[in-house]
C-alpha positions in Angstrom: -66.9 101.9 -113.1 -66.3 98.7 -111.4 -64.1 98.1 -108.4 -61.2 96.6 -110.0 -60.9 99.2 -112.7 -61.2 101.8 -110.2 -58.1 100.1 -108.3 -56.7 100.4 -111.6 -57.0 104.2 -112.3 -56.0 104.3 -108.7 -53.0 102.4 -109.0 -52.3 104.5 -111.8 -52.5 107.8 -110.3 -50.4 106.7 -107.5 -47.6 105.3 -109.8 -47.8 109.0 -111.5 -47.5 110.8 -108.2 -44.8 108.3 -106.9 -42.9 108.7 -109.9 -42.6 112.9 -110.1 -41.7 112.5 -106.2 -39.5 110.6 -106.7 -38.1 112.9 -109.7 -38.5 115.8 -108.4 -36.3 114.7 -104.7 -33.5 113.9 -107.1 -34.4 117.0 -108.9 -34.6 119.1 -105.4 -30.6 117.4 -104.5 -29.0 118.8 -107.8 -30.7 122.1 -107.5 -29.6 122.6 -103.6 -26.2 121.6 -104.5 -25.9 123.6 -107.0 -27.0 127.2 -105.8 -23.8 127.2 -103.1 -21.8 127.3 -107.1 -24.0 129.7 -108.6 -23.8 132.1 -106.1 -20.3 131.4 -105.5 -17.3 134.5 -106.8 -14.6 131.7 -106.8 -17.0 129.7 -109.3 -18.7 132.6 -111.3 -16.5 134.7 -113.1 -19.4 137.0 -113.9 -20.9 137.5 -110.7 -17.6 137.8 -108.9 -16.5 140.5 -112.1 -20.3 142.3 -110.7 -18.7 142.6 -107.6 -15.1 143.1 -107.5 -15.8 146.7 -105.5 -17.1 144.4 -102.5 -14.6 143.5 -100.0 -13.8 139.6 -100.4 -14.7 138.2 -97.4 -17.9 140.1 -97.1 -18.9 139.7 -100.4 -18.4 135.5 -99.9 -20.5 135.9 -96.5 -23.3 137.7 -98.6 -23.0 134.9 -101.2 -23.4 132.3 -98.9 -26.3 133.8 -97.3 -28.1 134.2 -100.4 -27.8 130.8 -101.1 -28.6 129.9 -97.9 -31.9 131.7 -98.0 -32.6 130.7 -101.5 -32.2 127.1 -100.2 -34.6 127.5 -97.3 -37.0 128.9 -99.3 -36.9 126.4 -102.2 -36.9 123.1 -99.0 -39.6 125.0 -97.3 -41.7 124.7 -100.5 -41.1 121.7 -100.9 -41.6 120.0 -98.1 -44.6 121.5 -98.1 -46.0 120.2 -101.2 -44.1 116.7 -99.8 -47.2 116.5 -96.7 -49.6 116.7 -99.5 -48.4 114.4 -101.3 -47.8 111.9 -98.4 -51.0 112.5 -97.4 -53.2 111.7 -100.8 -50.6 108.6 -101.6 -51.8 107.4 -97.9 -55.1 107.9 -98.8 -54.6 106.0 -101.7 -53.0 103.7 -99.7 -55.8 103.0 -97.1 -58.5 102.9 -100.2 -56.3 100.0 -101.9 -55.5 98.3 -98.3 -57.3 95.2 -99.4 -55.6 95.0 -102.9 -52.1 95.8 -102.0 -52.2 94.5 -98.1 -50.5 96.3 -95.4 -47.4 97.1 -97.5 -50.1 99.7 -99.0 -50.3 101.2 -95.8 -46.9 101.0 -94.3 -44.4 102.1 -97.2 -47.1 105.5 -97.1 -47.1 105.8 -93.3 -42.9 105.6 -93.2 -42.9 108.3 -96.0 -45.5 110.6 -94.0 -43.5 109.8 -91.1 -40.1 111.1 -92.5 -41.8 113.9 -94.2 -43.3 115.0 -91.2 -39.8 115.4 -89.6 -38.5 117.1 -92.2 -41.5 119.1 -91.9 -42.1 120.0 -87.9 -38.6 119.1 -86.8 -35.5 119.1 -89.6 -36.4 121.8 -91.7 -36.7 124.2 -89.2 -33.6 123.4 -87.3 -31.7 123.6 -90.6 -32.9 126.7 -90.9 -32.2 128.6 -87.7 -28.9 126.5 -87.6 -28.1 128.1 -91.1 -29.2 131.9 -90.3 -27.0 131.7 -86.5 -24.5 130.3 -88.8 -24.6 133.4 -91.3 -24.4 135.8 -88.8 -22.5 134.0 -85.8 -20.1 135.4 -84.3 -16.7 133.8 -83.2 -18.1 132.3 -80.0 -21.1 130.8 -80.9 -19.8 129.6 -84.5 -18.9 126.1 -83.5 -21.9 125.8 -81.9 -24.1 126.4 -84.5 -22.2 124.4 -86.7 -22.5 121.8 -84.4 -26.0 122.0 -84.7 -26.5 122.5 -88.5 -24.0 119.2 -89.0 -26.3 117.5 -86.8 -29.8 118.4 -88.4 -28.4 118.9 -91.5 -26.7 115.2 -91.4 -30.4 114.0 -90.3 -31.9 115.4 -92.8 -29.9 114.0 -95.9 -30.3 110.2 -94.2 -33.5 110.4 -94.0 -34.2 111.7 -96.9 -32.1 109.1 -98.9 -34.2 106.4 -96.7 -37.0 108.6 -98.1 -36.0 108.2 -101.6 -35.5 103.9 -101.4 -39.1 103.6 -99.8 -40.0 105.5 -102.8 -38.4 103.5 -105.0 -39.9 100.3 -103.1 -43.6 101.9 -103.3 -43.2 102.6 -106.9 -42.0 98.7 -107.6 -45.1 97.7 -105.5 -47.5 99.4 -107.2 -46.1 98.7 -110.5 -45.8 95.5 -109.5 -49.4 94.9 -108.6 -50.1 96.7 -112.3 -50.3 99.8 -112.0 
């Protein structure tokens, strides 16, 4: 295969992966929105009905955990399989340096960047913040709100910021045709 039609299958395969990140981010914002309303009495009828012998508020506290934990599990997956990703598309990136210029490097680096605090630094304060927050008691509770606002807050920018570099890297690399 010749060079240009292997920056062509390259192209390619980085349009692909750019486009299911992409999909699956947007995917990953319904789905953690969502789980707080699943597991939510006020908001399912059937699952408060399954328990209506559990006191209120401790049932709504067990709830919220649940979600919680199902939530940390599902961003820890994924941000996860987000460093791979970052990785291979800056790879990618590198290989095509010459075709696509630096823009094929830098759009890449940025998204390793922010994945890499989501990774080492965001994530994990999100998810002590959440557990103290589960099982804080009246003292510390502002506190640890405080501090879940604070990465949580982080977390959602930069991952918006995350999504429009996406969106940029995918125009660029459809651009140069893909």
């Amino acid at each position: 295969m010749n060079a240009p039609a292997r920056l062509s299958v390259m192209n390619s395969i980085v349009l692909i992966l750019l486009s299911a990140w992409l999909a699956v981010t947007l995917f990953v914002w319904w789905s953690a929105t969502g789980t707080f309303e699943v597991l939510s009495a006020k908001k399912n009828p059937a699952l408060a009905e399954k328990l209506a012998p559990m006191p209120e508020g401790r049932r709504a506290a067990l709830l919220h955990h649940a979600a919680g934990e199902v939530n940390r599990r599902l961003f820890r997956g994924w941000n996860a399989a987000q460093l791979v990703v970052a990785i291979v598309i800056l790879g990618a990136g590198l290989y095509r340096q010459g075709e696509g210029g630096l823009l094929a490097v830098l759009l890449p680096g940025a998204l390793l960047a922010i994945v890499l605090a989501h990774v080492f630094w965001l994530g994990p304060a999100i998810e002590a913040g959440g557990r103290a927050l589960d099982f804080a008691d009246r003292a510390r509770e502002a506190e640890a709100a405080r501090q879940f606002a604070f990465a949580h807050g982080a977390y959602v920018i930069s991952d918006m910021v995350k999504a429009g570099l996406l969106g940029g890297a995918l125009w660029s690399t459809a651009r140069r045709g893909g």
